[in-house]
C-alpha positions as CSV (number, residue, x, y, z in Angstrom):
1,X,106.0,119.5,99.1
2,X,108.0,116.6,99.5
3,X,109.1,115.8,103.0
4,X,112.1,113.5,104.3
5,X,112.9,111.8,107.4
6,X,115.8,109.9,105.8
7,X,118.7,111.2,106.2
8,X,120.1,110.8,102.9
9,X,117.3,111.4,100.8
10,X,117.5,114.9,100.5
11,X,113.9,116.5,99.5
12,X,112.1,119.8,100.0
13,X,111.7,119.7,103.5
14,X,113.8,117.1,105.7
15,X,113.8,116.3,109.4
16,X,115.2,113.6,111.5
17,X,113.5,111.6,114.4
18,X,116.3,109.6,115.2
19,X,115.9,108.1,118.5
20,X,112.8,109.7,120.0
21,X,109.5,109.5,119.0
22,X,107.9,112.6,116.2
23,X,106.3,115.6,118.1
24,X,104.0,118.0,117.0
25,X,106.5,120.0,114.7
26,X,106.8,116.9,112.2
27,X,103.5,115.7,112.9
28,X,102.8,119.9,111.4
29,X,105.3,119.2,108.6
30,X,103.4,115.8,107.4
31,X,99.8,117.6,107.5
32,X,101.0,120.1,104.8
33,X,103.5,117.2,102.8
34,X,102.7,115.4,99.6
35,X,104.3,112.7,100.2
36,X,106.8,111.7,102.9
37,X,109.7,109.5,103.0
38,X,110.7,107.5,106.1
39,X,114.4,105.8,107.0
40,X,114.7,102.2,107.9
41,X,115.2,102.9,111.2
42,X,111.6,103.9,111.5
43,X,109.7,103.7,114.6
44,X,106.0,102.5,114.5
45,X,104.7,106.2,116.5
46,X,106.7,107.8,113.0
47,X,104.9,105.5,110.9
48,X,101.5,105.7,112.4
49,X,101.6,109.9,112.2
50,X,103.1,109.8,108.7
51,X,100.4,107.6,107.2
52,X,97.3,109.1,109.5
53,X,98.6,112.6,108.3
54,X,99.8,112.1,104.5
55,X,98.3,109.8,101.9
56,X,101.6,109.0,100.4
57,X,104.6,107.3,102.2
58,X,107.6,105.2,101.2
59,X,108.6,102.6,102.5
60,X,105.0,100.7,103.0
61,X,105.8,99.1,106.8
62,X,102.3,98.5,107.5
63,X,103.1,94.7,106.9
64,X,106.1,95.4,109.6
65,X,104.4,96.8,112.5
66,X,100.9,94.6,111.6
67,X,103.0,90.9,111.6
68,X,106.6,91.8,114.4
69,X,108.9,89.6,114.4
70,X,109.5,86.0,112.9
71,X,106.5,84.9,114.7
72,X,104.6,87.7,113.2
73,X,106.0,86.8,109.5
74,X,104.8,83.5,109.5
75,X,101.3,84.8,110.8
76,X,102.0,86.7,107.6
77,X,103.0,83.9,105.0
78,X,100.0,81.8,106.5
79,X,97.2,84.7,106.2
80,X,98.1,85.6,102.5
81,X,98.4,82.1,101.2
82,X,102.1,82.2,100.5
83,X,104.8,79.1,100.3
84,X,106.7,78.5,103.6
85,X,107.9,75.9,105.7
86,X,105.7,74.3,108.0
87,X,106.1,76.0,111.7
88,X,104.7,76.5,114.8
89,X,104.9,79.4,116.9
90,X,105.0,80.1,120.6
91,X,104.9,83.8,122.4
92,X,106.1,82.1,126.0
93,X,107.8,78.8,127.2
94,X,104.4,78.4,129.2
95,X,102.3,78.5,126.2
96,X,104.8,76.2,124.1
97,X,104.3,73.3,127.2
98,X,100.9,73.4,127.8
99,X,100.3,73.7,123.6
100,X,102.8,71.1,123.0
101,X,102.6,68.5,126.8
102,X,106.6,68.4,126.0
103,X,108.1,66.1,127.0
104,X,105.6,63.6,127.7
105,X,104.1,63.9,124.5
106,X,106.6,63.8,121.3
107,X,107.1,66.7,119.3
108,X,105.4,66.5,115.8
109,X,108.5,67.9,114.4
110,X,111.1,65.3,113.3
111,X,115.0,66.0,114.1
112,X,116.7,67.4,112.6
113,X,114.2,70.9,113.2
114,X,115.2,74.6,113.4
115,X,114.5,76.7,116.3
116,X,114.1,80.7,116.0
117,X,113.8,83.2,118.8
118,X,111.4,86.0,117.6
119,X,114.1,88.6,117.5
120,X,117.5,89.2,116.1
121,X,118.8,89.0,112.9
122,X,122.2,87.7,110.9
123,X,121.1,84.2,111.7
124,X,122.1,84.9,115.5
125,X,118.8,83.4,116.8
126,X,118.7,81.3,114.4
127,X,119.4,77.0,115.5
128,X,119.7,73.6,114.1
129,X,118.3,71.5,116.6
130,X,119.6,67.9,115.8
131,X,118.4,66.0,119.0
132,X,116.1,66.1,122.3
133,X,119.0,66.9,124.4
134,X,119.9,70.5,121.7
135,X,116.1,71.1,121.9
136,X,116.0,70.8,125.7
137,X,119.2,73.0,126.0
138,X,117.6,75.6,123.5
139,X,114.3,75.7,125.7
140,X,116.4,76.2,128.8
141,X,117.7,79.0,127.1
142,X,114.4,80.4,126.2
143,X,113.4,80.3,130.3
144,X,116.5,82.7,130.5
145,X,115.7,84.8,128.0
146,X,112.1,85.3,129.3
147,X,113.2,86.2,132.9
148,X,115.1,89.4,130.8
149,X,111.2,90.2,129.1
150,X,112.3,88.6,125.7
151,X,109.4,86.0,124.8
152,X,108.6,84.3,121.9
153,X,110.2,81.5,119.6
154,X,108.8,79.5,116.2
155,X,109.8,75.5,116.1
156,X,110.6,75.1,111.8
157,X,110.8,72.1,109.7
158,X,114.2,71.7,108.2
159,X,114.5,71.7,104.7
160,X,117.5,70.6,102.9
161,X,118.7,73.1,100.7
162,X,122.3,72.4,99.4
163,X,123.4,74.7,102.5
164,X,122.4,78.0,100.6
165,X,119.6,81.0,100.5
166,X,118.5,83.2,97.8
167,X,118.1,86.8,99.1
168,X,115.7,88.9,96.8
169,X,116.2,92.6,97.5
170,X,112.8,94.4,97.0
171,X,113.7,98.2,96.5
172,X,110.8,100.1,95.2
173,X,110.0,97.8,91.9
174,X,113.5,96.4,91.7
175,X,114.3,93.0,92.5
176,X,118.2,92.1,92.7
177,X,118.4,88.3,93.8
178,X,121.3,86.5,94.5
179,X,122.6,83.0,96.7
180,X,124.1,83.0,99.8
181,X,126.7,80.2,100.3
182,X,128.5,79.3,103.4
183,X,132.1,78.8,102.8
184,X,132.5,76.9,106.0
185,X,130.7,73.3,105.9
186,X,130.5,73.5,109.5
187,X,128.5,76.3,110.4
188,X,124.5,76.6,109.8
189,X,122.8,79.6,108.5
190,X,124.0,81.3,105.3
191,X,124.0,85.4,106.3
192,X,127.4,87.1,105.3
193,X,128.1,88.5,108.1
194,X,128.8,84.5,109.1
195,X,131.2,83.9,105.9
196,X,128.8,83.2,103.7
197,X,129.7,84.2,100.2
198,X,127.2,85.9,97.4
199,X,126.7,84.1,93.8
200,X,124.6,86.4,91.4
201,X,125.1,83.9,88.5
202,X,124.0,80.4,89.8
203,X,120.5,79.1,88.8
204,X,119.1,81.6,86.7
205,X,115.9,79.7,86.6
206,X,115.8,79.4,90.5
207,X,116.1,82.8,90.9
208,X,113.2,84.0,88.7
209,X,110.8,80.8,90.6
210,X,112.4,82.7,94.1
211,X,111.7,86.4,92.8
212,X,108.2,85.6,91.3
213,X,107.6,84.5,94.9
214,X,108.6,87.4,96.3
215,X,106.5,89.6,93.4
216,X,103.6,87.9,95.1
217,X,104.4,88.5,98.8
218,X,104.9,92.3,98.0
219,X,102.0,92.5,95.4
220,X,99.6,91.0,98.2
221,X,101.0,92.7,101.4
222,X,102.2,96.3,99.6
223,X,106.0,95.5,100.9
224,X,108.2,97.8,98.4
225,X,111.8,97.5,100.3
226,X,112.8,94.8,102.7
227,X,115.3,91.7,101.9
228,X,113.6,88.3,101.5
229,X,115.2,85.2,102.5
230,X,113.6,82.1,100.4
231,X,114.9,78.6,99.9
232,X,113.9,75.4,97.7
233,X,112.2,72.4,98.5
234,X,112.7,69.4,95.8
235,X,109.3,68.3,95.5
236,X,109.0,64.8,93.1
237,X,112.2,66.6,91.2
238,X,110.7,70.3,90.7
239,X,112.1,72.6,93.2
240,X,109.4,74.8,95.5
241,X,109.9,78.2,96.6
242,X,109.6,78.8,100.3
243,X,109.8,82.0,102.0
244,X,112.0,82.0,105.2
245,X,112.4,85.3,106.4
246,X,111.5,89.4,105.7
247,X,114.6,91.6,106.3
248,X,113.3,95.2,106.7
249,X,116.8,96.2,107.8
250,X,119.0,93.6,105.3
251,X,122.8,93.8,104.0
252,X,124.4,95.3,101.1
253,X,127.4,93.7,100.4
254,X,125.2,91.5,97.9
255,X,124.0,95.3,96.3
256,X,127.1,96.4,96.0
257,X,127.9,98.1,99.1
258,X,125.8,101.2,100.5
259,X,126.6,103.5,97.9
260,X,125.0,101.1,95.4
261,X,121.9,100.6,97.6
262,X,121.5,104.3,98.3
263,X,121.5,104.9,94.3
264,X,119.1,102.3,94.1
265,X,117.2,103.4,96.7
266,X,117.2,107.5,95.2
267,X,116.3,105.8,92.0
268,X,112.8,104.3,93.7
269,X,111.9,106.6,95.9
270,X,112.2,109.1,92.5
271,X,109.9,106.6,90.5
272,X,107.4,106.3,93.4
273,X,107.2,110.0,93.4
274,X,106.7,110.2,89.2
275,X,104.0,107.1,89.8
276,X,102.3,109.5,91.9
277,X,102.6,113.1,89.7
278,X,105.3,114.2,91.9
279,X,109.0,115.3,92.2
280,X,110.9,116.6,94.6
281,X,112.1,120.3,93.6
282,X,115.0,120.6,91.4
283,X,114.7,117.5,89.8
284,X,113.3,116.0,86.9
């Protein structure tokens, strides 16, 4: 029996948790599943019962709830040997001062640098700190956000990159890459949502260096569906994969729009079941 929690993915038993933690009934319904199938929106009590209870669920998140948050993802990167920029990472504005003795020690970050609160996505956290006076103003902010119980930031090298990202989509085995390019010269950050616009075609060879990098990160962490945000160092002329960023909830316009991703997604999910023996009923 194949059992789903996503609410598209229709199988031979389905259920929803949205917005409260699972209760004994699915916990029941796991215990007698061959495999089970979790949404996106999946919180870590769902995934801990589906993965104590059944030996077979999609999408892995252990990565996700073992390495939260961009703070979390570069604890990742650094423990599994993979490419990234250089970064430090802070859980409090107490810990970053008495780590760092800012300000009357320097930084050992040059300007310009790129700050990151340890939430929020779309680039929204996201800051290109130019100066002293942009760092101090971002800290300040910091102190606010900690009176409100949001901790934690990461201080990033800034790496030029032409002013574009290559997303690789990881869904199941698939990988569908493709650069995201600000159309406004102003603004910093390349997510879509921003303005940015999607090229499938540029840099062919770029894009394989980017998705082997990504083949890595899932091979070594078991990460089968999540958006990865890398960019390119130039390193004595040979451009370097680095990994920015894991997007466990990431956009689709570059797919195609959601009924593309949901077809890709039906088409994994039905190749991780045939990897396994399985199928759900009805279909082949």
């Amino acid at each position: 029996m194949i059992l789903s929690f996503h609410p598209i993915i229709t199988a031979d038993e389905n259920r929803l948790c949205a917005g409260r933690d699972p209760g004994p009934a699915e916990g029941e319904a796991m215990a007698r599943a061959d495999a089970v199938i979790l949404p996106q929106a999946c919180r870590k009590t769902l995934y801990d019962m589906a993965t104590a209870l059944c030996p077979h669920v999609f999408p892995d998140y252990t990565a996700r709830f073992k390495y939260p948050g961009k703070i979390g993802q570069a604890a990742l990167f650094a423990d599994n040997d993979l490419s990234f920029p250089r970064t430090r990472t802070f859980a409090a504005i107490d810990d970053f001062y008495a780590e760092t003795r800012y300000p009357e020690s320097g930084l050992d970050f040059e300007y310009p640098m790129v700050f990151k609160f340890d939430w929020g996505g779309e680039g929204d956290t996201v800051f290109y700190v130019a100066s002293s006076a942009e760092f101090d103003r971002i800290l300040d902010r910091a102190e606010k956000f900690e009176r409100t119980g949001q901790k934690g930031f990461l201080i990033q090298e800034f790496v030029p990159t032409d002013r574009r990202s290559l997303r690789v989509a990881a869904i199941g085995e698939r990988r569908i890459s493709y650069f995201r390019v600000p159309t406004d010269p102003s603004r910093f950050g390349t997510a879509l949502s921003k303005g940015a616009a999607v090229d499938h075609e540029a840099d062919p060879d770029l894009q394989r260096k980017g998705v082997a990098l990504v083949d890595l990160l899932c091979e070594k962490t078991g990460i089968n569906l999540a958006g990865m945000d890398v960019i390119f160092r130039d390193t004595a002329g040979e451009p370097t994969p680095l990994l920015l960023e894991i997007n466990y909830f990431f956009g689709r316009n570059g797919l195609g729009g959601s009924a593309a991703f949901y077809e890709l997604l039906a088409e994994a999910v039905n190749n991780w079941l045939k990897g396994l023996g399985l199928s759900i009923s009805g279909t082949k």
